[in-house]
N, C-alpha and C positions, 0 to 999 in steps of 0.2 A: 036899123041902128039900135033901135030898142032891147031888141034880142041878144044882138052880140053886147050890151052892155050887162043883160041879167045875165049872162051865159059866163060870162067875166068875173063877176060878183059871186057867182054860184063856186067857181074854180076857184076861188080865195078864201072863201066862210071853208072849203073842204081840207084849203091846206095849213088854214092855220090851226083847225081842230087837231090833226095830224100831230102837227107842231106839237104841241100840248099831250096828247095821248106819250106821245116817244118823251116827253120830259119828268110825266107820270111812270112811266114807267121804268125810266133810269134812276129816279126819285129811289121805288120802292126796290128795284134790285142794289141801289146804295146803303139801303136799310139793311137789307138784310145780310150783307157781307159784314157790315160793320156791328150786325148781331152776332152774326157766325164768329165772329173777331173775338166780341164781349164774352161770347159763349165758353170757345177755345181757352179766353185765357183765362176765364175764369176754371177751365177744367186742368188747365197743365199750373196753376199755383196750388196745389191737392198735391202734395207728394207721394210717391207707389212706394211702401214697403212689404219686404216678404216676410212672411211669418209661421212659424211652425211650435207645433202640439208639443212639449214635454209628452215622452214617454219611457216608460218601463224597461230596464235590457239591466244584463250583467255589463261590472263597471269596474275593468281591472286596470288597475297603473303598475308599469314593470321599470323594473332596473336594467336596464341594457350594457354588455359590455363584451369583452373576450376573455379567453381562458385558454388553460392548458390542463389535460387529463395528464394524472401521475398516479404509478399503481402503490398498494397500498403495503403488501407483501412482494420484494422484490428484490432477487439479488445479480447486480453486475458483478461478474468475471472481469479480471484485469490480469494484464503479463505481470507474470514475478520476476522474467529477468527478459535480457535480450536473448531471442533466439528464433528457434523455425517449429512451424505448426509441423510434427508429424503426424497426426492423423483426426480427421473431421467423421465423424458420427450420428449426425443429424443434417438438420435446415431450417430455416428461418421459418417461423409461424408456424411449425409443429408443436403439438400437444406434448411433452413429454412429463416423464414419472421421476418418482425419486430414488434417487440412487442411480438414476442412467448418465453414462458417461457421452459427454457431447465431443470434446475435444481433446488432444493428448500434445502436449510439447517436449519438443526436445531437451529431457535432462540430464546428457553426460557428465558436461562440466560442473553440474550441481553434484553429481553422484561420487565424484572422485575428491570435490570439498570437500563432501560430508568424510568422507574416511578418511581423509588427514584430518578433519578437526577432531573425529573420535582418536586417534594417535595421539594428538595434541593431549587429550582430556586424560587419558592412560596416561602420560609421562606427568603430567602435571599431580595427577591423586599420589603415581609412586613418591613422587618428590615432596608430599604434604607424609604422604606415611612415613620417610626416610627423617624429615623433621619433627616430626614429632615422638618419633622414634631415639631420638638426639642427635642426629645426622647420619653421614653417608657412615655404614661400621668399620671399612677397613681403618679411615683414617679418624676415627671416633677410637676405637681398639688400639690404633700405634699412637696415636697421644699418650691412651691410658697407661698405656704399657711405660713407655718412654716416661712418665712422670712418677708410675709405681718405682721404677729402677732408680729415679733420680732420687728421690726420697728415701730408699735403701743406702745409696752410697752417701747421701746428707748423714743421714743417722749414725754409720758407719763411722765416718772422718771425724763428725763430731766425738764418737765418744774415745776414738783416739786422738784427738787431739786432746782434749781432757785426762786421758791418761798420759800423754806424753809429758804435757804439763807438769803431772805431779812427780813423775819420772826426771822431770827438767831440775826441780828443787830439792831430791835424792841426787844429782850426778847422776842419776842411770840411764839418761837421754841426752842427747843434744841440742843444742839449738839449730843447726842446719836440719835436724828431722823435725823438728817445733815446725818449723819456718816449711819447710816441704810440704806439710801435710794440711798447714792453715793455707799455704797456695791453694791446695787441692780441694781445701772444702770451701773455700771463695770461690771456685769456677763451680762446683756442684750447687752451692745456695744459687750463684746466676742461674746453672741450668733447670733449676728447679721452680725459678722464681718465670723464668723464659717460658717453660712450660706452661708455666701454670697461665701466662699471660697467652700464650695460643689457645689452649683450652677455651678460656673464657672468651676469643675473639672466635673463635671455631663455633660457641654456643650463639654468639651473635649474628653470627655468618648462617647459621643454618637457622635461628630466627626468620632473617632477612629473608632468607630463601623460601621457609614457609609461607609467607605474605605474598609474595612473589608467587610460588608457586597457586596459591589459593586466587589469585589473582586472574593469573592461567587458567586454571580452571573454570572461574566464573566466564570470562573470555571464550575459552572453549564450549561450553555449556548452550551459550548464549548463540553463537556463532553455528550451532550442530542445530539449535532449535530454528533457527532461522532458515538454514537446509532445508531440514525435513517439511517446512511449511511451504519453501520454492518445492521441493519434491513433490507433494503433495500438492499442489496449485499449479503441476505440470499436467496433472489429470484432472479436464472440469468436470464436475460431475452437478445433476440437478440438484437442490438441495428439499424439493419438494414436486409436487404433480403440480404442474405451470403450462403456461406458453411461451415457446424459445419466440419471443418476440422483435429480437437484436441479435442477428449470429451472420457477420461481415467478413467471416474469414478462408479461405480454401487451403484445401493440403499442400503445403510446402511455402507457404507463404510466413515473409519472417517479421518479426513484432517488435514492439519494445517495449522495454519495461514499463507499468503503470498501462498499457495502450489496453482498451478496451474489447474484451474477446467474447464476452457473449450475456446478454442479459434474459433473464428467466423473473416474469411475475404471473400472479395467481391473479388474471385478469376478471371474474368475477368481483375482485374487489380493488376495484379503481375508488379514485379522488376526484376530483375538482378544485381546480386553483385559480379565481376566479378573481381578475385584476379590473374593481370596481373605481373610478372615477370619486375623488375628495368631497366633492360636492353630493357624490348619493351615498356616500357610509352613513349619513346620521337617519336614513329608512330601512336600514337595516337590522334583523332580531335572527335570535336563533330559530333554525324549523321554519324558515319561510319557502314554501316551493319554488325549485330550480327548473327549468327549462333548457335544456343543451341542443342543439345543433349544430351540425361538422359538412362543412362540403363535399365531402368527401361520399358521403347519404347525403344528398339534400332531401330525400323521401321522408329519412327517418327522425325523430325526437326522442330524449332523453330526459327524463325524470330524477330528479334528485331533490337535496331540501339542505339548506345552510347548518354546517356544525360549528364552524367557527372563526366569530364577527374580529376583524382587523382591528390591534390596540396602538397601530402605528399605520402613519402614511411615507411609501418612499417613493423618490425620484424612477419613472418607469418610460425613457424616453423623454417626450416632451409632456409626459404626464405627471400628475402626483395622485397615486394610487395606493389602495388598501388592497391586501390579500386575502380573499374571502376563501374557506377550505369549505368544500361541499359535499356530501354522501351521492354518492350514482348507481343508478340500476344498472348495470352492464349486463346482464342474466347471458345475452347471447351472445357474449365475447367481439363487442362488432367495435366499440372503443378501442383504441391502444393508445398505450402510454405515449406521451409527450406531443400529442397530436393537436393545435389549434382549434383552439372551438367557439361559436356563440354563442351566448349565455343571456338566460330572459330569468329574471328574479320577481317574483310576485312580493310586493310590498303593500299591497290595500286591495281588495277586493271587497265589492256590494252585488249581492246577486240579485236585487231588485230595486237598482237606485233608479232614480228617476230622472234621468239625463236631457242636459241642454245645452246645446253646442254654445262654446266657449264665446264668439262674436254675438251672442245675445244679453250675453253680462256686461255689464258697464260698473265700474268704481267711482264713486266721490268720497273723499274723507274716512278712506276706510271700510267704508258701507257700502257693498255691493247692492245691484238694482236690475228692474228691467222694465221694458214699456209693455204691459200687456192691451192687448186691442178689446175697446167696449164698446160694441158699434161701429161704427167708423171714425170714433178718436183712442186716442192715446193714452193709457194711464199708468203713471208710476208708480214700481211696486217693488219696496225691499223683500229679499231674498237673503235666507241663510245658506253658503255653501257645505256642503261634504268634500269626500272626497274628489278628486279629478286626473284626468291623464292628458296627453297632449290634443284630445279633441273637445273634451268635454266636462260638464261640470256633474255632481250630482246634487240636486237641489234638496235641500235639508226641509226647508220650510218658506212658504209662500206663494208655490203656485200648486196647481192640480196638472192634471193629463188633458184636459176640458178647455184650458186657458191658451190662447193663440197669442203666443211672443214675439216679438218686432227680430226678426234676424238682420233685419239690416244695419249697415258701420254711418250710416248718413250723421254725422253727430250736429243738425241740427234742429232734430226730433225731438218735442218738450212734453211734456203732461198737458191734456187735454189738447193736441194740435189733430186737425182731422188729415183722414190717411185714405188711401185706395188700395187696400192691400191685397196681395194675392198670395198661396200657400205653395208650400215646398214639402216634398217628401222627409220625413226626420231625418 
């Protein structure tokens, strides 16, 4: 009985030690989760910013926009009248020389104007000399004539009536021959005075007709030069050594007047028309370098440089735009005229600015800043800007290359807050 009572005793003192060991031990593994806890949170209220070095690089800001190349020496051909292409001479995008004939149209009906309006011009000069001559002679001469005779037989009547007269106061005349002869020289004075009144209407008349005629003639004149310039613009010819850049037409195909028959420019010396956006003319100077690009080469680039800055904005679309004119290298003819193109304008360049991307600037009051890292806090630090383009700033003054800057947007990052920061390639 003894025994099973120690034996009983002994199975109790073992399990209540037990008891105690497991309550130690869930004690200390409660400790230490609830350190692990302390630990944690004291590690995740430490905010992570990333942070990168200012460095060194060229620092260009561009003007970006489109354009259109237009040449610089270049002359369009246009129809002088309606008609039909008789003969084609070349093709489009050939080199040609000057004085070579490209095209030829049909000029009958030009060629049978022109010789009636020289007809015209002849009758018109004879009729200025015939006036000025004193008119047409037959009926200039039977005037004369006709009014010399009227004037003889004036003379005539008169001085027999006068003698009859005094004949009449002798009895050695009549009065029925008084009276006969003054009838006679009353109808002569009319015919003399008739005369004399066509005459003077005859010099009027061939006036009139002189004006008239000079008239004609300036009409004619005018009318023959305008021929001979259809005549002439019936045969296109180059007007210099160019590129037939524009030639739309085939043999026997009919035109019309003013329509466009062939255009020739001396494509080494292209433009640039270069339609810049309201808001970036005021970065614009003369001799700024151009940049060109055409779809058409996506491989290649074009070099130019601004001659001449927009003194006016117009309506271009849904735009309002300046016209910028620009200088172009074309050396290997690979632009053509009227061709869309994009356009990169150099308006600031620093070849050894010291750049730091844009999301590490912050503004208060005008006064740009940034946090640079001392340690592992925070400190803020004004900054003078330079120039900048769409990524970046270049820093004027107040950091070095040395100095690790806060890139992150977190804005509730102050002066002196500690940080866990980690780096980023520039």
């Amino acid at each position: 009985m003894l025994y099973r009572f120690r034996r009983g005793q002994r199975v109790a003192n073992i399990t209540f030690m037990n008891r105690w060991k497991l309550i130690v031990i869930a004690v200390l593994i409660a400790a230490a989760i609830a350190a692990g806890f302390a630990y944690h949170s004291m590690r995740t209220a430490i905010p992570s910013v990333q942070v990168i070095h200012p460095a060194r690089a060229g620092l260009y800001d561009y003007v970006t926009c489109n354009g259109k190349i237009e040449p610089v020496n270049a002359t369009v051909f246009h129809a002088p009248l309606d008609t039909f292409v008789t003969g084609v001479f070349s093709k489009e995008g050939r080199m040609v020389h000057r004085g070579e004939t490209l095209l030829t149209l049909d000029a009958s009906e030009v060629r049978a104007n022109l010789a009636k309006a020289k007809i015209e011009l002849l009758s018109a000069e004879e009729g200025i000399r015939q006036a000025q001559a004193g008119g047409p002679p037959d009926e200039k001469a039977q005037l004369s004539a006709d009014l010399r005779q009227a004037k003889v037989d004036l003379d005539r009547l008169q001085t027999r009536q006068d003698a009859l007269e005094k004949l009449l106061e002798s009895h050695a005349s009549t009065k029925d021959e008084v009276s006969q002869n003054a009838a006679a020289l009353a109808r002569v004075r009319t015919l003399v005075e008739t005369l004399q009144k066509k005459q003077e209407d005859f010099a009027s008349r061939v006036g009139l007709q002189e004006k008239s005629d000079q008239l004609r003639q300036q009409q004619a004149k005018e009318t023959i030069h305008s021929l001979e310039q259809q005549l002439q613009s019936a045969t296109v010819v180059s007007p210099f050594e160019g590129t037939l850049y524009s030639f739309p037409l085939r043999n026997g195909d009919y035109v019309k007047v003013g329509e466009e028959l062939a255009s020739v420019a001396e494509l080494r010396k292209v433009r640039l028309r270069a339609y810049v956006d309201e808001s970036d003319i005021g970065h614009l100077k003369l001799d700024q370098p151009v940049k060109i690009s055409w779809d058409a080469m996506p491989d290649r680039e074009w070099s130019g440089k601004t001659e001449q800055i927009p003194q006016q904005v117009e309506a271009r679309g849904t735009r309002s735009v300046g016209e910028v004119l620009c200088s172009v290298n074309n050396d290997k003819l690979e632009l053509l005229p009227n061709v869309n193109v994009d356009v990169r304008i150099l308006v600031q360049a620093s070849d050894h600015a010291l750049l730091l991307p844009r999301g590490a600037v912050r503004a208060q009051q005008g006064r740009h800043y940034v946090f640079v890292l001392e340690g592992n806090r925070l400190s803020r630090r004004v900054v003078i800007l330079g120039m900048a383009n769409t990524t970046s700033y270049d820093i004027v003054s107040g950091l070095t290359e040395s100095d690790s800057v806060v890139l992150s947007g977190n804005s509730n990052l102050r002066d002196g807050l500690e940080v866990r920061p980690y780096e980023t390639a520039p």
